[in-house]
Structures are given as C-alpha cells and as structure tokens.
C-alpha positions as a printed Julia matrix, in Angstrom:
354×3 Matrix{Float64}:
  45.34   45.83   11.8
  45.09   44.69   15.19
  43.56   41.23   16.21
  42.34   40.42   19.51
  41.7    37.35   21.35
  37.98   38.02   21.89
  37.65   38.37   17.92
  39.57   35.16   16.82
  37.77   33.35   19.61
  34.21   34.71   18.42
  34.83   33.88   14.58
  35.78   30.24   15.49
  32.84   29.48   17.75
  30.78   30.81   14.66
  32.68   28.49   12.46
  32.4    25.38   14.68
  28.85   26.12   15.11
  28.39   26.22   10.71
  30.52   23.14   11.0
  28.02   21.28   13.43
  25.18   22.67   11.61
  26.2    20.75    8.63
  27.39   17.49   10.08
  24.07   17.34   11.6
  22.1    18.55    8.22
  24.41   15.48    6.37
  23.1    13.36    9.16
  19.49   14.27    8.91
  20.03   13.43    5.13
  21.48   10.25    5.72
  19.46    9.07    8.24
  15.63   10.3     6.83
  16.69    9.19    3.06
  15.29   12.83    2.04
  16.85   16.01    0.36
  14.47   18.09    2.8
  12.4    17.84    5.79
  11.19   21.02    5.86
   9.6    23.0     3.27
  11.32   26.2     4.44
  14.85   24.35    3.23
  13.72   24.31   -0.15
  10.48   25.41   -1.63
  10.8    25.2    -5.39
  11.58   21.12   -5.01
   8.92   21.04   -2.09
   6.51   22.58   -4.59
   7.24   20.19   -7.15
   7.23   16.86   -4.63
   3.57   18.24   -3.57
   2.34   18.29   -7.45
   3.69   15.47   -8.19
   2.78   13.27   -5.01
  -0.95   14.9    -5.67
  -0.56   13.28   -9.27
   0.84    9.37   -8.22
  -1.93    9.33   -5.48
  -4.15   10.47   -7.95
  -3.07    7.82  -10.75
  -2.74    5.18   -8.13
  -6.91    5.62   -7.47
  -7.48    5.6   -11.28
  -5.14    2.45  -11.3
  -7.7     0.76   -8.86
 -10.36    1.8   -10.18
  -9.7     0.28  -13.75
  -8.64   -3.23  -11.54
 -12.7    -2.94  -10.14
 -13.54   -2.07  -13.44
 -11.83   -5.23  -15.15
 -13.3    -7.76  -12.27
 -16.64   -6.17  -12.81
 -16.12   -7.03  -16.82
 -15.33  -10.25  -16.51
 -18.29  -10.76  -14.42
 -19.81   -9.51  -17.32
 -18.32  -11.31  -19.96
 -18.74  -14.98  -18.9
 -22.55  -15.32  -18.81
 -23.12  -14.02  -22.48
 -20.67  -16.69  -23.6
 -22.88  -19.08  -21.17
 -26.03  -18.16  -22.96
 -24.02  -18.23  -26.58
 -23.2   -21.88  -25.64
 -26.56  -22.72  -24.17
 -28.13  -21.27  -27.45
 -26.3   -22.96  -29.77
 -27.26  -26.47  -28.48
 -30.75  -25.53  -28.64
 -30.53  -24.19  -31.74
 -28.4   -26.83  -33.57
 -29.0   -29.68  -31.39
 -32.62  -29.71  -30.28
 -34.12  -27.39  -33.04
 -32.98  -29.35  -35.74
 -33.6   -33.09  -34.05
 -36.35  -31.51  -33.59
 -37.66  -31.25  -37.57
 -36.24  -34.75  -38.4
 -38.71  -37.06  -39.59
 -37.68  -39.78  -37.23
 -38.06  -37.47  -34.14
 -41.5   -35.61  -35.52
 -43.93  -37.63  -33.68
 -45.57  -35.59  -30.56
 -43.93  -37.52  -27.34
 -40.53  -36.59  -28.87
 -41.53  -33.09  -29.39
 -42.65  -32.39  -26.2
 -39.14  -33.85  -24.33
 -37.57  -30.93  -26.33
 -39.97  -28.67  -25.4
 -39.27  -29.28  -21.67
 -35.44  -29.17  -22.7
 -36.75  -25.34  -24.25
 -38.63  -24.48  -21.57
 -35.5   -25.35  -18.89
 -33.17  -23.59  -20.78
 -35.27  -20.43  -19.75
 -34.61  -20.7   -16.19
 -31.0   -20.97  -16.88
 -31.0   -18.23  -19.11
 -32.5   -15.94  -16.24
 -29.65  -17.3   -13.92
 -27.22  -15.75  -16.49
 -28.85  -12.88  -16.89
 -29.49  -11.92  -13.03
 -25.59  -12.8   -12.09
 -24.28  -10.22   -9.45
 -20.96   -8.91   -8.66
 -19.85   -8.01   -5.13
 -23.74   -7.63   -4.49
 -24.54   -5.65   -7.76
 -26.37   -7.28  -10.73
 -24.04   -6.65  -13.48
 -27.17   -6.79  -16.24
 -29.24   -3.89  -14.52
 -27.43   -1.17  -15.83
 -28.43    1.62  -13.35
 -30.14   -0.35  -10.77
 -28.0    -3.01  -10.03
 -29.26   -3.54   -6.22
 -32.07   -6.13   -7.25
 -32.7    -8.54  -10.14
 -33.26   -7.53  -13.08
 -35.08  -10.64  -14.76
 -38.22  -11.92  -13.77
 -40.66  -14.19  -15.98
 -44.14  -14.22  -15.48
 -47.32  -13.21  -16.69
 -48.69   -9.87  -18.57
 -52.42   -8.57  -17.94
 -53.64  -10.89  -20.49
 -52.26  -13.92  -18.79
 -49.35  -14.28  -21.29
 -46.27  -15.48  -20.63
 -43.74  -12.32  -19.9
 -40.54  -11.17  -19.1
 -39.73   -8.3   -17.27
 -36.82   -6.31  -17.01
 -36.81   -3.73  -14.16
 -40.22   -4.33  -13.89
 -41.17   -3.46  -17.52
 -42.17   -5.84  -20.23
 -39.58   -6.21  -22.76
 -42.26   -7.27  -25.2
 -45.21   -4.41  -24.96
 -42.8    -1.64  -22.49
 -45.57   -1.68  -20.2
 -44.85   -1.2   -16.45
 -45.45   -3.74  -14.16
 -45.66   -2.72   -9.93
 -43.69   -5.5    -7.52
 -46.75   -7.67   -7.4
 -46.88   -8.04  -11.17
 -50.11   -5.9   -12.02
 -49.92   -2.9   -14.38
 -49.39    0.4   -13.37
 -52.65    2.77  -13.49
 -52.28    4.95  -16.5
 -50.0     3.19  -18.06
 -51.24    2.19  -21.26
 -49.12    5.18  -23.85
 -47.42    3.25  -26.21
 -45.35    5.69  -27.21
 -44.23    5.91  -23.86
 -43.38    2.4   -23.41
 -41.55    2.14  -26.62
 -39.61    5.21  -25.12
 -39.46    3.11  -21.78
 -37.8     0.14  -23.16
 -35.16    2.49  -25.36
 -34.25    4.61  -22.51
 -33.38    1.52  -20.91
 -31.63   -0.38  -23.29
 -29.29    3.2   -23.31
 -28.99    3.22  -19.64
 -25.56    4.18  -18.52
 -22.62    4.13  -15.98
 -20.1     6.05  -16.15
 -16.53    5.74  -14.55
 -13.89    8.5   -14.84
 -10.56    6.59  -15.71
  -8.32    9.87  -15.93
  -9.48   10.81  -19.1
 -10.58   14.26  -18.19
 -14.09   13.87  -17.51
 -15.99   16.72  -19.13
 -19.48   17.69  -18.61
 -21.95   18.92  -21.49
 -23.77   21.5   -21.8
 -27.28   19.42  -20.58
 -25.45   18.24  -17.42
 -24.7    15.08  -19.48
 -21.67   13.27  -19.41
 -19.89   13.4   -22.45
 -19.39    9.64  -23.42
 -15.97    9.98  -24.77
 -14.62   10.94  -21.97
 -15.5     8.04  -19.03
 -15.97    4.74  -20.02
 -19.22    3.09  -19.42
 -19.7     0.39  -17.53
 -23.26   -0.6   -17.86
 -24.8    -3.42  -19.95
 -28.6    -3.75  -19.99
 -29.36   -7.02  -19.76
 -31.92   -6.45  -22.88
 -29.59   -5.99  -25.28
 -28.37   -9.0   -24.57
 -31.44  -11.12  -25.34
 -33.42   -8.76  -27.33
 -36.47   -6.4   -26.44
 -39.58   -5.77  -29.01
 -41.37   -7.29  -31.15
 -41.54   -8.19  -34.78
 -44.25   -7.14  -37.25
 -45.85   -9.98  -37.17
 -46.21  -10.12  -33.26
 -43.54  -12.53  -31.79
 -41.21  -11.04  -29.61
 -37.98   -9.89  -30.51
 -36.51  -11.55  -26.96
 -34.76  -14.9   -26.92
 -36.31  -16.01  -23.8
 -39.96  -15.9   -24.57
 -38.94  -17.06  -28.24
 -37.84  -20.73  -26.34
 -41.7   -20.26  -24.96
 -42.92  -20.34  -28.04
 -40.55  -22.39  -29.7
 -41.81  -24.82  -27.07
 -45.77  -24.2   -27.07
 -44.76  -24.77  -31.07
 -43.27  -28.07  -30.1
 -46.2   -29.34  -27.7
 -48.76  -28.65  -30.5
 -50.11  -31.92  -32.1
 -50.83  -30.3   -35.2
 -46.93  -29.09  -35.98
 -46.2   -26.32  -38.01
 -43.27  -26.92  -39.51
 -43.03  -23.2   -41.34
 -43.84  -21.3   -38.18
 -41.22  -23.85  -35.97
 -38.48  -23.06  -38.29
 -39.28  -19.2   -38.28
 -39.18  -18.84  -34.75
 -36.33  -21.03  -35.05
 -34.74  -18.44  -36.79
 -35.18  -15.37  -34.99
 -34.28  -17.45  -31.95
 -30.28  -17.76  -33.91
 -30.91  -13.88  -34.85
 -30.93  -13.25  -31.33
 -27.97  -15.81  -30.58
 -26.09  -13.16  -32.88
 -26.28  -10.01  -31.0
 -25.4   -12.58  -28.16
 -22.27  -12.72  -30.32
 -21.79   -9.1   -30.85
 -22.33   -8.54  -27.39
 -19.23  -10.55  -26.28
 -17.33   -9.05  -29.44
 -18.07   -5.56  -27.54
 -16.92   -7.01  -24.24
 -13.71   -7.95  -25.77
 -13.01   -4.72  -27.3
 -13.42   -2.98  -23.73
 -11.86   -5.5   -22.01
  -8.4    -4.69  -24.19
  -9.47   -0.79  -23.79
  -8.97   -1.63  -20.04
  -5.71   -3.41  -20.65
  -4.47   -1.12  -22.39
  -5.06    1.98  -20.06
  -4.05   -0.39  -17.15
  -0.87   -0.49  -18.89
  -0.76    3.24  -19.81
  -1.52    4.04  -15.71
   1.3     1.77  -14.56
   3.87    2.95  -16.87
   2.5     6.24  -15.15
   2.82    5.35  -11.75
   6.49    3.99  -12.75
   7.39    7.48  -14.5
   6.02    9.77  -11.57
   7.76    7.46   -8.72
  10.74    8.05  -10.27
  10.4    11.6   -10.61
   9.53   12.01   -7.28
  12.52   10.34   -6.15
  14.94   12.67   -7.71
  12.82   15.46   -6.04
  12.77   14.34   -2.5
  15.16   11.41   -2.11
  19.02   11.64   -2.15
  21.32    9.53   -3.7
  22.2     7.36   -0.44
  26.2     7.28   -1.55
  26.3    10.84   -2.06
  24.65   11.5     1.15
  27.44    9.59    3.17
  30.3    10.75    1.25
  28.82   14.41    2.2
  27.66   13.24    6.06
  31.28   11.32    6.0
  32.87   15.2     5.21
  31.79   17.27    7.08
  32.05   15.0    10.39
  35.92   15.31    9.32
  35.49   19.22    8.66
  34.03   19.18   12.46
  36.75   17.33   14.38
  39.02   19.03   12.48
  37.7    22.15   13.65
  37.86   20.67   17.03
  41.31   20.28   16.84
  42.07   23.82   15.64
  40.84   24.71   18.78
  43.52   23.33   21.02
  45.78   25.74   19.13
  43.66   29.06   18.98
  45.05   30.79   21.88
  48.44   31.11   20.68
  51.56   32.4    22.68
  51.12   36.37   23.54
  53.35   39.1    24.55
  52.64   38.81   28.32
  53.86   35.11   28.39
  57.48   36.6    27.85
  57.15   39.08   30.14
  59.51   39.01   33.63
C-alpha cells in the first residue's frame, strides 16, 4: 500500500490537534476545579449536579428558616417563665403574708394589693413582647399589641385580647366601645376559641400537604403561633370570676382593699390564681418540647446539607491530584508530538537522485 507525504502529514496535524485539545481540556480541569463546564460534555452528571444543587439550595432555606424559627421561640419562651416567676411570688409570698394574722389588719392589705395590682402591668409587658417588630403572643396578628386592660360596657375592669374580652368574648372597636350587634354569646364563646386555636404555620421540609378544606394539615408544618390567652387563661368559672390570671390579681386585690375580709373567697381566688400559674407551667413544658423538635431537625438539615455537598462534589468537582497528573500527561503527550514532527518528512527517493 502506498503512503504519501500529503497523507502522513494530514493524520499528524489531526493528531497534534486531539493532542492540544486535551492538554487544554486537562487545563480547563485544573484550572476551573470542575469535571465539566459545559453541559454538552456530559449531561447525565450535569443532570444530576442540577437536582442536587436544586436540593442543597433548597435545604439551605429550610436550614434558615428553622434558625428564624428558633430566635422567634426563644422570644417566646422567656416571658412565660417571667410571668411563672412573677406568679409564684405573688402567690407564695404576698398571698399567703397576706392571710397571716399578724399582717390581716387593712393598711397591710392594701400595700399587697398595690403589689397585685403592679404585677398586672408587668404581666401585660410580658405578654405584648415583640420580635423583630412582631408580637410573638398575637398568634395571627402579630403587627400590634395584643393586650390591653381596660374597661367593659358595664364599667368593669377588662382585658382584651385582639380587641375581644377574654372574660365575656365580646368585641370591643379601637376606642373601647362594643361593637353594634354584638351581643351572641354563642358567638363570642366561638370568638374566644377560634382564637385561642389561631395558627401559623411554617413549612420546615416536611412535605407540606394541603387538606381537602384548603386547611393545612398540622402534621406536616410546624406551628409557630402562641395565643397569648392560653397563656393566662380566657373564660370564666361557674360561679362568675374569670378564668384569666390578670383580672384574677384585680380581684385578688379589690379582695384585699375590702375592710370586711373574706378570708374563704381570698383564698379561692387565691387558688384559681395558682391554677392558672399551672398552664403557665405547661405552657413552657410545650415550649421546651418544640424547642428540642427544632434542634433536632436543625440537626437532621445540617447533616443534610453535609451529605448533599458532598455528593455534589463528586458530581462536578475533580479530584485536584488527579486532574494534574492528567493536565501533567498530556502536556508531555503534546511536546512529544511536537517533536515527532521534526522527523515526519523522512528521506525520499528523489534525495538520492543525481
């Protein structure tokens, strides 16, 4: 088979060309960090490094998002241990000094009942603390304050929450006067429950899922709200007091200013006052539960974002040693080929010729 010049010069500029081609593909390699640039020079791992990019991004806002949701608990947590602490020296302290014979006469009585009637105001601090400019205790409606104490449209004392009283469920307008046609109780009862249920949810990559009414379905986001009512109570009793801690220290304390003292109806209200104090207690009991719920999936999402960085690396990135020892080869593959060139034409028939 004959061999011409024009063919052994055409099949080595093709194979110095390959040869550049992969010097410079080692040095793209080398220099970038990356096993493609392109997604043309590999699709299958291109495919893959999209999904799972789409997935660490996607962890990495859940991650985040559980951080907010941790600050925003802790926010939550400290002033129900406030009012627990605040409680208990009422309730141990001044309620029982209080009943002692040598403390029983009326002056005494009344210093306590100013020391009641203080601790309201500071309970109503608690309870309308804000986070990053949301009330943490409005469940829903956390761009104004909650708690407000004032008066009902008999000229008792009230509290309202959200504008409702948390005694009667009775709506209240901004300017403290009852709403026209208001007056259902069956629809303030509902008022105050809907409330105390209030909810907000947060999707923590749990795969939110939707119910049938358009509801969320609880198990599946975790909810972030705590009405402030459930805190201190909402209701009343049978025999009329209210079930909420902070007009109980109003009465405790109109109790207290009275020169004829009951002692039965003192210690009663006395009583439901600690009842309260306990779902105080259960309340932070809750919070404590959630807050290692949220530990624990903070824990869970990092060991995810450590598990899907790494898999992405052995998608996209190359092993940096490998990568030289290849870029390192074929630059020798090249200027050898370079060198083969000096000696392509060799010696023909014609150069012997006289």
């Amino acid at each position: 088979m004959r061999i011409t010049t024009n063919q052994i010069l055409r099949n080595y500029k093709s194979n110095l060309a390959t040869s550049l081609t992969n010097l410079d593909s080692a040095r793209v390699k080398v220099m970038t960090g990356r096993k493609f640039n392109a997604t043309a020079e590999d699709p299958a791992s291109a495919l893959r490094a999209s999904v799972l990019e789409r997935k660490y991004v996607r962890n990495n806002d859940y991650l985040e998002l559980v951080k907010d949701v941790q600050s925003f608990q802790d926010a939550q947590e400290n002033p129900p241990l406030q009012l627990n602490t605040i409680g208990k020296q009422l309730s141990k302290q001044y309620g029982l000094e209080a009943l002692n014979g040598t403390n029983g006469s009326l002056e005494t009585r009344q210093t306590y009942a100013d020391a009641w009637r203080g601790s309201q105001e500071s309970f109503l601090l608690s309870l309308n603390a804000s986070y990053e400019g949301k009330y943490v205790f409005a469940g829903s409606d956390g761009q104004k304050p909650p708690f407000k104490l004032g008066k009902d449209n008999a000229g008792n004392q009230a509290l309202f929450y959200r504008n409702v009283d948390v005694t009667t469920g009775l709506l209240y307008d901004d300017d403290g006067n009852l709403v026209n046609g208001d007056g259902d109780p069956a629809n303030a009862a509902d008022r105050l429950k809907k409330l105390s249920e209030d909810s907000v949810y947060v999707d923590l990559g749990f795969g939110l899922n939707i119910n049938d009414d358009f509801t969320i379905d609880s198990s599946s986001a975790f909810n972030t709200s705590l009405p402030g009512i459930n805190l201190v109570g909402f209701g009343k009793y049978d025999d009329g007091d209210p079930k909420n801690m902070i007009l109980l220290m109003g009465k405790i304390a109109d109790e207290l200013d009275k020169p004829d003292f009951d002692y039965d109806k003192y210690k009663d209200l006395l009583e439901k006052f600690d009842d309260g104090r306990n779902d105080v207690l259960e309340a932070v009991t809750t919070l404590g539960t959630q807050t290692e719920f949220l530990t624990t999936t903070k824990d869970r999402l990092e060991t995810n974002e450590i598990s899907l960085a790494t898999q992405i690396d052995n998608v996209v990135n190359v092993d940096m040693a490998e990568a030289i020892m290849n870029f390192s080869w074929a630059q020798y593959a090249y200027n050898a080929s370079l060198k083969v060139g000096n000696n392509i034409l060799t010696p023909s028939f014609i150069d012997f010729m006289k």
